[in-house]
PDB file of N, CA, C and O in Angstrom, chain B, residues numbered from 101:
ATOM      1  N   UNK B 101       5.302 -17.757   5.652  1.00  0.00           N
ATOM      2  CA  UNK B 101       4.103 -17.049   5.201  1.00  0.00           C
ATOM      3  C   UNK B 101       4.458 -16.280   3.931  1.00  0.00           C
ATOM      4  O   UNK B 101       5.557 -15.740   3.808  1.00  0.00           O
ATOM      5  N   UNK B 102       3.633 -16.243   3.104  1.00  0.00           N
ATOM      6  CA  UNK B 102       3.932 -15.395   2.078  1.00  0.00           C
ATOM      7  C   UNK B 102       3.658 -14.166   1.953  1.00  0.00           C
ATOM      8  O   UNK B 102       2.776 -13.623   2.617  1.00  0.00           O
ATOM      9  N   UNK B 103       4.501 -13.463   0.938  1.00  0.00           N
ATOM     10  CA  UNK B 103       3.909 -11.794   0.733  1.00  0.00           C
ATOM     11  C   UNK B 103       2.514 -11.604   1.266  1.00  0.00           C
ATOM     12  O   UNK B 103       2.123 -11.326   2.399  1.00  0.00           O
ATOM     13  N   UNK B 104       1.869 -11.829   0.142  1.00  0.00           N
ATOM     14  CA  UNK B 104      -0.113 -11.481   0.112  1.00  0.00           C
ATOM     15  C   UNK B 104      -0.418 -12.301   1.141  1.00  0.00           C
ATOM     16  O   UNK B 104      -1.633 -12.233   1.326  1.00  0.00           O
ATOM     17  N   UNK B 105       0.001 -12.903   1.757  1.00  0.00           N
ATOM     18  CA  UNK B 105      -0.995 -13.002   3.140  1.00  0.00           C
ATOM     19  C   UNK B 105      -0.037 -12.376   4.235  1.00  0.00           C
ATOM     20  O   UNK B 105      -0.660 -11.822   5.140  1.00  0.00           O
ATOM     21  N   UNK B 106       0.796 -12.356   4.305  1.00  0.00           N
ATOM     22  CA  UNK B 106       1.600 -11.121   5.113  1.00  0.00           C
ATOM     23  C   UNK B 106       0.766 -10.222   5.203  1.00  0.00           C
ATOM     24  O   UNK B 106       0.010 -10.144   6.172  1.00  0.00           O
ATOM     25  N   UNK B 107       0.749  -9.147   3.932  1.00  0.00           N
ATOM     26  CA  UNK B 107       0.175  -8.193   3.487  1.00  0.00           C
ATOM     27  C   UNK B 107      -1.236  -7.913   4.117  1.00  0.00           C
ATOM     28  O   UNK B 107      -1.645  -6.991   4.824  1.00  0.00           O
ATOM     29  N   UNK B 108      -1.932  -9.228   3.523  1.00  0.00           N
ATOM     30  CA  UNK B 108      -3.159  -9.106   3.869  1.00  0.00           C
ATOM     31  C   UNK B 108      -3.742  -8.995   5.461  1.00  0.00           C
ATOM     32  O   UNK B 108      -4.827  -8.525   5.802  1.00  0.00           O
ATOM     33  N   UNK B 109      -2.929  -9.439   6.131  1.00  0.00           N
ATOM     34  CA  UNK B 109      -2.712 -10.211   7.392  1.00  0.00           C
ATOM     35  C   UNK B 109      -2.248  -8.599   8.378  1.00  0.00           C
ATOM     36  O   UNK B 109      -2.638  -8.362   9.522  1.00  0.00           O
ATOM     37  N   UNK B 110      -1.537  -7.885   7.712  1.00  0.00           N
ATOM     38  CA  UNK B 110      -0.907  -6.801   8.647  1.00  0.00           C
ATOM     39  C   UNK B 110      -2.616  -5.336   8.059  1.00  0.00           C
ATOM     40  O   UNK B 110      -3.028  -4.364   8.693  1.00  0.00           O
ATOM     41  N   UNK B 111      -2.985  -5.777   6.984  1.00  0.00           N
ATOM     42  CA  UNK B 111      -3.995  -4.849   6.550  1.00  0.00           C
ATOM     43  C   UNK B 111      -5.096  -5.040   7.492  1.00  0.00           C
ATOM     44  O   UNK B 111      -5.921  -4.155   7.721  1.00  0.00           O
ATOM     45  N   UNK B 112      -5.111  -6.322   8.100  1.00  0.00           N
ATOM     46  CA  UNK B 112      -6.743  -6.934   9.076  1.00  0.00           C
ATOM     47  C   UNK B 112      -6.328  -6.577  10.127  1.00  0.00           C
ATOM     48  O   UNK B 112      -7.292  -6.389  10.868  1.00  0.00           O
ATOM     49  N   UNK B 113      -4.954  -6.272  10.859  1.00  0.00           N
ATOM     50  CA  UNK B 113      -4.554  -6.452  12.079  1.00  0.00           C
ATOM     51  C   UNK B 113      -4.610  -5.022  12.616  1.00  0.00           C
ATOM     52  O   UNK B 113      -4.774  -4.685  13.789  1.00  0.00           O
ATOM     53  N   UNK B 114      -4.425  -4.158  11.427  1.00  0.00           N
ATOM     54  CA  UNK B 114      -4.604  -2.662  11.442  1.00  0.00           C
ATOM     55  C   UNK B 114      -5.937  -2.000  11.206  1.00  0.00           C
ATOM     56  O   UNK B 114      -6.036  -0.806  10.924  1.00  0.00           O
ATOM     57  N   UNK B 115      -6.882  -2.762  11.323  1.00  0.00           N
ATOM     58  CA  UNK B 115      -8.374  -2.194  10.875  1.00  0.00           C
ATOM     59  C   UNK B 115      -8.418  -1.510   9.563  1.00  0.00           C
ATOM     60  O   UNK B 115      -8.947  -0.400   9.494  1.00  0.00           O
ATOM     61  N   UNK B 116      -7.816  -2.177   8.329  1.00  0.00           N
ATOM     62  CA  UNK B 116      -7.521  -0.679   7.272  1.00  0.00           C
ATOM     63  C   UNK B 116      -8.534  -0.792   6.614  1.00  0.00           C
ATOM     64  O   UNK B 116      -9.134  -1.824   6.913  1.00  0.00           O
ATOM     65  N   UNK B 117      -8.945  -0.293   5.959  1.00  0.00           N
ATOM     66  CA  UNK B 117     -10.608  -0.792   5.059  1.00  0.00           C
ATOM     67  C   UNK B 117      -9.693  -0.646   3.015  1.00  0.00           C
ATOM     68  O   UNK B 117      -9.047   0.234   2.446  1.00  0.00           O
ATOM     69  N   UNK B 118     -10.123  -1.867   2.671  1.00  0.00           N
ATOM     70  CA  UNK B 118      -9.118  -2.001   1.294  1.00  0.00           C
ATOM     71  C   UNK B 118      -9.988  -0.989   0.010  1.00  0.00           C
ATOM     72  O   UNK B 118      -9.707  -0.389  -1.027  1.00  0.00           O
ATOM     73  N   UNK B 119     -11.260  -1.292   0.927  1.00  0.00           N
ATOM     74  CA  UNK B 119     -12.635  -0.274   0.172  1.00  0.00           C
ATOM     75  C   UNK B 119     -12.470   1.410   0.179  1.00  0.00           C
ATOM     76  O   UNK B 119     -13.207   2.194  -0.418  1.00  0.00           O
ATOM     77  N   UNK B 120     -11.205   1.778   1.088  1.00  0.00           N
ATOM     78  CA  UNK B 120     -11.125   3.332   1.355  1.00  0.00           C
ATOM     79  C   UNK B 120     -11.010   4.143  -0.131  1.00  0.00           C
ATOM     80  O   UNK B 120     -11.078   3.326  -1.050  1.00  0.00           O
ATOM     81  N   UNK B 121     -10.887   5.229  -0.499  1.00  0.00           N
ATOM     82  CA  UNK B 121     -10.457   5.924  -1.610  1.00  0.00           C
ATOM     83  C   UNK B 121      -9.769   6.600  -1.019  1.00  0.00           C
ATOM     84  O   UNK B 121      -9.985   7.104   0.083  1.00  0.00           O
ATOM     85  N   UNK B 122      -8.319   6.747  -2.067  1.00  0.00           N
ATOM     86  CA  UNK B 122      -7.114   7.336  -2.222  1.00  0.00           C
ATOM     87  C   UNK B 122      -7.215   8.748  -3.191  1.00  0.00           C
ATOM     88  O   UNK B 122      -7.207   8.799  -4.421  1.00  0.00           O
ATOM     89  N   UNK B 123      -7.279   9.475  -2.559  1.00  0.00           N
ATOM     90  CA  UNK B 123      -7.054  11.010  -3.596  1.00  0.00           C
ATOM     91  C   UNK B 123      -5.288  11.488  -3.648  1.00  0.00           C
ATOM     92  O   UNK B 123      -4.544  11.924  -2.770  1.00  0.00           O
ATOM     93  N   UNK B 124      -5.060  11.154  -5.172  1.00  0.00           N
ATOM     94  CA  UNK B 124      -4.011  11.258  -5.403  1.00  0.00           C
ATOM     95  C   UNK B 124      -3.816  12.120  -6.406  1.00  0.00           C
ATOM     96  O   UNK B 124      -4.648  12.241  -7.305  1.00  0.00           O
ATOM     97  N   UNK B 125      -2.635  12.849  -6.361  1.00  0.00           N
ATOM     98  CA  UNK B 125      -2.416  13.929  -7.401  1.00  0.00           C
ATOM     99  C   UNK B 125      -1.667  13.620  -8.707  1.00  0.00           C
ATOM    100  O   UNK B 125      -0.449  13.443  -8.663  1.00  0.00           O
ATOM    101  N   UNK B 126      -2.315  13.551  -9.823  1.00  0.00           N
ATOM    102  CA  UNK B 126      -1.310  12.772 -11.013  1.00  0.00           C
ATOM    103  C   UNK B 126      -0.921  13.701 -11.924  1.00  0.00           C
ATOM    104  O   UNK B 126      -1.318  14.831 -11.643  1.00  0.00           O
ATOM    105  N   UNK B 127      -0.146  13.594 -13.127  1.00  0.00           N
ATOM    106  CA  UNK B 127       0.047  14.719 -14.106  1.00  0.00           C
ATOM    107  C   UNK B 127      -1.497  15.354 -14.873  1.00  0.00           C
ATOM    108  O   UNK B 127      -1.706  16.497 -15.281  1.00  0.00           O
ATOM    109  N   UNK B 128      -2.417  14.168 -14.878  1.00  0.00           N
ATOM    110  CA  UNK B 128      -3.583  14.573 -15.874  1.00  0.00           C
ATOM    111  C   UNK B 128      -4.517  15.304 -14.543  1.00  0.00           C
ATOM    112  O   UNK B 128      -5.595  15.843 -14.795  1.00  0.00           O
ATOM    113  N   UNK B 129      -4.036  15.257 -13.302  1.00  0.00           N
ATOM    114  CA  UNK B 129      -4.858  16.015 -11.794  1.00  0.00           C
ATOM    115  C   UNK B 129      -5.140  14.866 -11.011  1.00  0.00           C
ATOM    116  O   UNK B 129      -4.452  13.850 -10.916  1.00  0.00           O
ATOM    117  N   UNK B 130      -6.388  15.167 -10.375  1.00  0.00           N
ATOM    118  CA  UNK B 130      -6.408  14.358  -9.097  1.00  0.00           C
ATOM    119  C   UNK B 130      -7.238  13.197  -9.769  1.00  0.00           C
ATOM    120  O   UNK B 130      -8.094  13.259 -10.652  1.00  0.00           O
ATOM    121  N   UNK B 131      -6.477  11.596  -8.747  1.00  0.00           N
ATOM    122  CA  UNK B 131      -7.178  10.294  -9.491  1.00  0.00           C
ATOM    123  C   UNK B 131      -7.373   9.842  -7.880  1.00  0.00           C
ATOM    124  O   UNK B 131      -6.824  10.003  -6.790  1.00  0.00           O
ATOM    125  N   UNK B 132      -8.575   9.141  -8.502  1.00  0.00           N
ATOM    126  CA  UNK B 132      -9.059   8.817  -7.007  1.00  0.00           C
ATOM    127  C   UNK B 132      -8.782   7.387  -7.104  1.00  0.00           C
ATOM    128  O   UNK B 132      -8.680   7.339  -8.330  1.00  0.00           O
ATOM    129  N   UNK B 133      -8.600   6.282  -6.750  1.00  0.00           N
ATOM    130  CA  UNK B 133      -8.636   4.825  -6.609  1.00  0.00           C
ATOM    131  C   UNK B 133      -8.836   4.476  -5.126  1.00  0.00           C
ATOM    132  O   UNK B 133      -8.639   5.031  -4.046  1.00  0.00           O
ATOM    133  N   UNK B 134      -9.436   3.015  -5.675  1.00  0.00           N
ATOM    134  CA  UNK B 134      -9.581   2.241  -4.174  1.00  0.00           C
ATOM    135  C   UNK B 134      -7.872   1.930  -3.471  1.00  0.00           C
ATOM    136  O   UNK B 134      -7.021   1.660  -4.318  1.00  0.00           O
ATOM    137  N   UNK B 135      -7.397   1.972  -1.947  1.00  0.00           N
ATOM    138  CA  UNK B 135      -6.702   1.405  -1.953  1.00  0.00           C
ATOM    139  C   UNK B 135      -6.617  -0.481  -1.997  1.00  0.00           C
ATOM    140  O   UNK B 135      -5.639  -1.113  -1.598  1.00  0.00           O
ATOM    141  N   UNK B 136      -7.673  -1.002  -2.479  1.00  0.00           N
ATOM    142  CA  UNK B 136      -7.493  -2.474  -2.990  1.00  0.00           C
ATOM    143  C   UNK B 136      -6.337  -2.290  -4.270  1.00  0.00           C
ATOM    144  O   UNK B 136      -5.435  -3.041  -4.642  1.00  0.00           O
ATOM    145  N   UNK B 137      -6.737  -1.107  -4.703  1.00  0.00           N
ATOM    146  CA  UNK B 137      -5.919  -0.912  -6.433  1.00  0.00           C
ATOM    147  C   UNK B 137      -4.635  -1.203  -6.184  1.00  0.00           C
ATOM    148  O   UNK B 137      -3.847  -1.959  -6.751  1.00  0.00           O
ATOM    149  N   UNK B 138      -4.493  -0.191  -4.855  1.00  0.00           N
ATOM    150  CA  UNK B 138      -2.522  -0.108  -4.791  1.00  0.00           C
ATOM    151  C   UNK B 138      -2.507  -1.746  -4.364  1.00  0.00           C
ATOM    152  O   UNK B 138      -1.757  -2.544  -4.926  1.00  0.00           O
ATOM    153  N   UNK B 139      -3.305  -2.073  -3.446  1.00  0.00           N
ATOM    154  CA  UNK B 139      -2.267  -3.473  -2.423  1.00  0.00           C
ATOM    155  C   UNK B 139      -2.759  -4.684  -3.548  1.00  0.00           C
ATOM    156  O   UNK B 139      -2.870  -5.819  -3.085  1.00  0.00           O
ATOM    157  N   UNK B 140      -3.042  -4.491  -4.935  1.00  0.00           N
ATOM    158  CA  UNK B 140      -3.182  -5.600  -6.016  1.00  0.00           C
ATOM    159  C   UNK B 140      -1.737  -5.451  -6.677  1.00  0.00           C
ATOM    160  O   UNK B 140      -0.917  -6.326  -6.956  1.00  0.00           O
ATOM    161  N   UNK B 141      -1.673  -3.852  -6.863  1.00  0.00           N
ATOM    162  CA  UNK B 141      -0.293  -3.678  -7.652  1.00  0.00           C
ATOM    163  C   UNK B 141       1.318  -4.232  -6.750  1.00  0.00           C
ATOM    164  O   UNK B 141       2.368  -4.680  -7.212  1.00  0.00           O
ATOM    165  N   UNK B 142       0.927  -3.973  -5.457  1.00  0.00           N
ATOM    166  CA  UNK B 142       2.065  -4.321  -4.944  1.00  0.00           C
ATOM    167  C   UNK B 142       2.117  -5.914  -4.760  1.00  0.00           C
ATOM    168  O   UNK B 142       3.194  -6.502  -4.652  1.00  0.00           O
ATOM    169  N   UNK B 143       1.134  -6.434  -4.737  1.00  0.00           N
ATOM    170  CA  UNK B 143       1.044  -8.043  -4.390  1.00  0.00           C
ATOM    171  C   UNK B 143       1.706  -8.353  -5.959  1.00  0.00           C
ATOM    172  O   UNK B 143       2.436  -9.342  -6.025  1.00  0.00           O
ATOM    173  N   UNK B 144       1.496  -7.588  -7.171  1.00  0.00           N
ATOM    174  CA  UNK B 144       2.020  -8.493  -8.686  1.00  0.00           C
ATOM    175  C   UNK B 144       3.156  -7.585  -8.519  1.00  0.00           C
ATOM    176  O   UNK B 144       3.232  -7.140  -9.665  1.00  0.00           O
ATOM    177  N   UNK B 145       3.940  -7.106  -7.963  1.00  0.00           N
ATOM    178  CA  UNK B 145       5.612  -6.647  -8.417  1.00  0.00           C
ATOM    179  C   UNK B 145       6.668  -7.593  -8.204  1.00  0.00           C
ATOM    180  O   UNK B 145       6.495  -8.756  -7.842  1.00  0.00           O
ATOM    181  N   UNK B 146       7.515  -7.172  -8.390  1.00  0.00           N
ATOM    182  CA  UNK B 146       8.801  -8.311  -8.545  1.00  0.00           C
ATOM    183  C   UNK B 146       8.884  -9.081  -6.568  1.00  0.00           C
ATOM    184  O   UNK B 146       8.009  -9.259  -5.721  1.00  0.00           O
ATOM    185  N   UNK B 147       9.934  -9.252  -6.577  1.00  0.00           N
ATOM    186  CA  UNK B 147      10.168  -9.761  -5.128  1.00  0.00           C
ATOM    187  C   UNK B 147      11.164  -9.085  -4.793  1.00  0.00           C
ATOM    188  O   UNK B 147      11.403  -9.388  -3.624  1.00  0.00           O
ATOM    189  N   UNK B 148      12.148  -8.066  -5.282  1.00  0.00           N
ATOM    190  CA  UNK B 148      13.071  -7.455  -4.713  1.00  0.00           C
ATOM    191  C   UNK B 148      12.052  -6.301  -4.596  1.00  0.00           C
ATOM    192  O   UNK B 148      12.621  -5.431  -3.936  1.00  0.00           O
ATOM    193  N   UNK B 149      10.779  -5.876  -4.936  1.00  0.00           N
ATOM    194  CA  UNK B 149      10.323  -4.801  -4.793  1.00  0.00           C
ATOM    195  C   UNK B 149       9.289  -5.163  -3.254  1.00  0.00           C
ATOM    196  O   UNK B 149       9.069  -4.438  -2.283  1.00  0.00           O
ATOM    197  N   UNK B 150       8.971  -6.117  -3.459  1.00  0.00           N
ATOM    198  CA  UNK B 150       7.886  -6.947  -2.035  1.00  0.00           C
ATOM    199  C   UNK B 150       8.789  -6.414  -0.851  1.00  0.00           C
ATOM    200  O   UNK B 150       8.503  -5.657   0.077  1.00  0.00           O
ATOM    201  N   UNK B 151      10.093  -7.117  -1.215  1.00  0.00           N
ATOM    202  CA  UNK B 151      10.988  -7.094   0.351  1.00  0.00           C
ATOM    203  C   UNK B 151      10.890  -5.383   0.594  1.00  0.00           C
ATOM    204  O   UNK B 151      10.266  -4.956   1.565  1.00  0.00           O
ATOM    205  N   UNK B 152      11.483  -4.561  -0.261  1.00  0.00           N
ATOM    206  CA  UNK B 152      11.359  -3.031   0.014  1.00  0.00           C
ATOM    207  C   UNK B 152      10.400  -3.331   0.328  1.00  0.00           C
ATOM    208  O   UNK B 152      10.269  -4.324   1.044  1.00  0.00           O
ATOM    209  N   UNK B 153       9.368  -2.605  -0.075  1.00  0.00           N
ATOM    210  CA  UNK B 153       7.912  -2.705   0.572  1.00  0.00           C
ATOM    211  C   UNK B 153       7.507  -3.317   2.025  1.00  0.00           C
ATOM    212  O   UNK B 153       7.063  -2.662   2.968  1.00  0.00           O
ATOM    213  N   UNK B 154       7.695  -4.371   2.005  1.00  0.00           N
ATOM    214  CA  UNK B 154       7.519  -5.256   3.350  1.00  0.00           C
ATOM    215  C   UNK B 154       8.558  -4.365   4.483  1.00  0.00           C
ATOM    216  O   UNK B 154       8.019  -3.926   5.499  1.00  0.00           O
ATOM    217  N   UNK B 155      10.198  -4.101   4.239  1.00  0.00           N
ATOM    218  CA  UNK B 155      10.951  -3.705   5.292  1.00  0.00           C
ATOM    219  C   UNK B 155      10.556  -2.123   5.649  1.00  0.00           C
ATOM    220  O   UNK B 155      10.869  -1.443   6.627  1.00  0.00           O
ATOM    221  N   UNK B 156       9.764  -1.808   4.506  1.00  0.00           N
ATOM    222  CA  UNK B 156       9.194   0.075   5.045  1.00  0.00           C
ATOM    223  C   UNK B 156       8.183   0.114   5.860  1.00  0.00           C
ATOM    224  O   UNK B 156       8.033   0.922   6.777  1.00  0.00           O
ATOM    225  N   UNK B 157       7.120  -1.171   5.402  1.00  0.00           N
ATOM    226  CA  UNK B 157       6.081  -1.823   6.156  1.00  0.00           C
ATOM    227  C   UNK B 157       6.480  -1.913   7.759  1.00  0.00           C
ATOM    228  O   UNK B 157       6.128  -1.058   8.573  1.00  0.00           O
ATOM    229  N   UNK B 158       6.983  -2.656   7.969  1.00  0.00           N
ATOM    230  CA  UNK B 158       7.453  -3.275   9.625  1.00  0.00           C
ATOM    231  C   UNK B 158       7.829  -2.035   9.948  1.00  0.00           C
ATOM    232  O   UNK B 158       7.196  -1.566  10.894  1.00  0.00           O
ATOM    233  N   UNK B 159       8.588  -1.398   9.515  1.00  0.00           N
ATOM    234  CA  UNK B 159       9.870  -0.206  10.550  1.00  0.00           C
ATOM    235  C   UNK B 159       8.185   0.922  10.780  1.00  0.00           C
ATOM    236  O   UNK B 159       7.954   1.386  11.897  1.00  0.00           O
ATOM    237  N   UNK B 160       7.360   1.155   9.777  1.00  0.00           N
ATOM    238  CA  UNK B 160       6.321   1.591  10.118  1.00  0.00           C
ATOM    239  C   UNK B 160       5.580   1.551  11.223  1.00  0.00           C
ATOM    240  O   UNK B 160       5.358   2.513  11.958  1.00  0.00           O
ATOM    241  N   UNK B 161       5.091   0.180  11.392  1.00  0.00           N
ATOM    242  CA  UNK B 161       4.291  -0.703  12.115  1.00  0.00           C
ATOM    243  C   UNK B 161       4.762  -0.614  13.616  1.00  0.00           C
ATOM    244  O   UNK B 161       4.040  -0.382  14.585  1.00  0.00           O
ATOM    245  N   UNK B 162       6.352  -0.884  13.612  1.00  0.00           N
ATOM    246  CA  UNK B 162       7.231  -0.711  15.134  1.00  0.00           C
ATOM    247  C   UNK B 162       7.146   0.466  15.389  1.00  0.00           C
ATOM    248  O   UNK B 162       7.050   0.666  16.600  1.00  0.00           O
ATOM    249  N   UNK B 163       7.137   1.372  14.763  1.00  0.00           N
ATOM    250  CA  UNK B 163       6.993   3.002  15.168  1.00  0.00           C
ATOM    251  C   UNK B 163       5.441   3.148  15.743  1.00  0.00           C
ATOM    252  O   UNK B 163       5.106   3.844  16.701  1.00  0.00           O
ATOM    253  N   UNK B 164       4.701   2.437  15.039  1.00  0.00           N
ATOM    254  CA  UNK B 164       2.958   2.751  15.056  1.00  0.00           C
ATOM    255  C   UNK B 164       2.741   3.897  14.534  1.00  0.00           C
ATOM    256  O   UNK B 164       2.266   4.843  15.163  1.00  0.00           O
ATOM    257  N   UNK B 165       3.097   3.928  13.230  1.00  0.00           N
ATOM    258  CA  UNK B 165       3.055   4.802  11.953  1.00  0.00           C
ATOM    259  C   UNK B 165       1.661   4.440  11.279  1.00  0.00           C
ATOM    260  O   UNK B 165       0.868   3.588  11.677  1.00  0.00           O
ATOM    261  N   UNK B 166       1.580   4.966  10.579  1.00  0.00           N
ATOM    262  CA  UNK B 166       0.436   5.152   9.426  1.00  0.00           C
ATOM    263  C   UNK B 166       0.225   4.310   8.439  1.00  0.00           C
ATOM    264  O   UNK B 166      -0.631   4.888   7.769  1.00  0.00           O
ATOM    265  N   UNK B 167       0.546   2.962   7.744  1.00  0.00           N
ATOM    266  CA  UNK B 167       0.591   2.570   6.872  1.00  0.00           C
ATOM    267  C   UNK B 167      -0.112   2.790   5.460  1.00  0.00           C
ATOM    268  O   UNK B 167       0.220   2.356   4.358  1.00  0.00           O
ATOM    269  N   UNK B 168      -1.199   3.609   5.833  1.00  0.00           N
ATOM    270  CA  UNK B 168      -2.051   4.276   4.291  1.00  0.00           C
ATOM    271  C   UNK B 168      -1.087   5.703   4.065  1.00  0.00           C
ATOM    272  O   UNK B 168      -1.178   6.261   2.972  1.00  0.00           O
ATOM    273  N   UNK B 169      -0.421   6.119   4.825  1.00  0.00           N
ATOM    274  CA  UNK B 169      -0.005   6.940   4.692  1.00  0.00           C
ATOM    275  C   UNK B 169       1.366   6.734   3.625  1.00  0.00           C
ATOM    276  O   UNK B 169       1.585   7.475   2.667  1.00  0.00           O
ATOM    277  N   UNK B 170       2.280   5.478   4.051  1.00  0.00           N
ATOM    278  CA  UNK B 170       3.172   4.750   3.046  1.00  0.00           C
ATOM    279  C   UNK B 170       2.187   4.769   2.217  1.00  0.00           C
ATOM    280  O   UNK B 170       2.059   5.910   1.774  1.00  0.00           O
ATOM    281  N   UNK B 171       1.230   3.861   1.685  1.00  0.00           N
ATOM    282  CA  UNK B 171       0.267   3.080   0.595  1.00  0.00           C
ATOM    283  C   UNK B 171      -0.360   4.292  -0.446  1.00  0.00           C
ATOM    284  O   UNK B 171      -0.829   4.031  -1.554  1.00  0.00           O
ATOM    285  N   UNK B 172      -0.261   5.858   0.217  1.00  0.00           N
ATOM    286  CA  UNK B 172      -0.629   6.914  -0.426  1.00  0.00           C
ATOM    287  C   UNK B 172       0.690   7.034  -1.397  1.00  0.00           C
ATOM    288  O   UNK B 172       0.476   6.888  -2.600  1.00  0.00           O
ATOM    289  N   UNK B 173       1.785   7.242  -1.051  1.00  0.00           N
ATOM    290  CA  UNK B 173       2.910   7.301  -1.586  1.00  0.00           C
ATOM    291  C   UNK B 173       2.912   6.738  -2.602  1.00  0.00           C
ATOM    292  O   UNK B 173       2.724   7.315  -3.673  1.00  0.00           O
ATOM    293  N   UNK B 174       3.179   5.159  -2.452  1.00  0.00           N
ATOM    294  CA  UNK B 174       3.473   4.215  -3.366  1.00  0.00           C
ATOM    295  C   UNK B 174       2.244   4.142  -4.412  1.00  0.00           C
ATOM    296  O   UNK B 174       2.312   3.569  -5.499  1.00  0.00           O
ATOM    297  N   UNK B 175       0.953   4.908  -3.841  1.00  0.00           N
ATOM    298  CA  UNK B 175      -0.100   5.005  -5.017  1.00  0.00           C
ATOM    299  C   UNK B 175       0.256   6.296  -6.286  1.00  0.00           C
ATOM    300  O   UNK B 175      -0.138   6.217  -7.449  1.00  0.00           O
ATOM    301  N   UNK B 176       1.009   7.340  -5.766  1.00  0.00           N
ATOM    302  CA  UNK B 176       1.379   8.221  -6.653  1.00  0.00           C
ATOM    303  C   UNK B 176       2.491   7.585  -7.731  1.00  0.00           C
ATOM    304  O   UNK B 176       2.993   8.302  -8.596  1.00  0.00           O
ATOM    305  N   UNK B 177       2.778   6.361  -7.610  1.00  0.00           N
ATOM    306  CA  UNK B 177       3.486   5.844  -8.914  1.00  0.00           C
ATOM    307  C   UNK B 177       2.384   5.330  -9.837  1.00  0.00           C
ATOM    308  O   UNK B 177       2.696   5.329 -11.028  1.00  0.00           O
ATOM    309  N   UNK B 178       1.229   4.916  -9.551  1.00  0.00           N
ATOM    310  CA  UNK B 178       0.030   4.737 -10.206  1.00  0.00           C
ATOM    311  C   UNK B 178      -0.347   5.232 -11.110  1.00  0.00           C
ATOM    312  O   UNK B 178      -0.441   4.840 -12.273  1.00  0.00           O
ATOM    313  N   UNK B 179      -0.769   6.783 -10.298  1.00  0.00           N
ATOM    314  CA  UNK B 179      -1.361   7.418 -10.983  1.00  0.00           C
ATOM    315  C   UNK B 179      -0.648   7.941 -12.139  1.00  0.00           C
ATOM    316  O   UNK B 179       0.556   7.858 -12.384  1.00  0.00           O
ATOM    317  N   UNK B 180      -1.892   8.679 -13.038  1.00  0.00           N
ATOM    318  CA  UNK B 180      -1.326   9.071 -13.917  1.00  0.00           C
ATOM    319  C   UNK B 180      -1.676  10.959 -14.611  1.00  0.00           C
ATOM    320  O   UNK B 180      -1.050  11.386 -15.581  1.00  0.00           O
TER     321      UNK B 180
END
C-alpha cells in the first residue's frame, strides 16, 4: 500500500474530517488552514520524511492517541 492511501486510509478509519480548521500560531500570528492543507504537504515530502511521519503515526494510533493532535504540530512548520 502506499503512503497517501495509507494516510488516507488511517484518516477514514479515525473519523477525522480533512475539512476541520487548524488554528495555528505563526511568526506573522494566528493562521488558520484546513487540515487537508497539512495531509497535501505531507503526502508531497520526501520519503525519508513519509516513514518519520508514518512511524509517529502508528506508535500514536497503538496508544489511541490523537492524531490531529500530531497533524497540529507538523502544521506549525507551515505556518508562517
Amino acid at each position: 500500500m502506499t503512503f497517501n492511501k495509507w494516510i488516507d486510509t488511517l484518516i477514514s478509519e479515525k473519523n477525522v474530517s480533512t475539512e476541520q480548521t487548524l488554528e495555528i500560531e505563526g511568526t506573522s500570528g494566528i493562521n488558520f488552514m484546513p487540515l487537508s492543507m497539512v495531509i497535501d504537504a505531507i503526502k508531497n515530502t520526501c520519503a525519508e520524511e513519509k516513514a518519520q511521519i508514518k512511524a509517529v503515526l502508528v506508535k500514536i494510533d497503538f496508544a489511541n492517541g490523537d492524531i490531529v493532535h500530531f497533524f497540529k504540530h507538523l502544521a506549525c512548520r507551515l505556518a508562517i
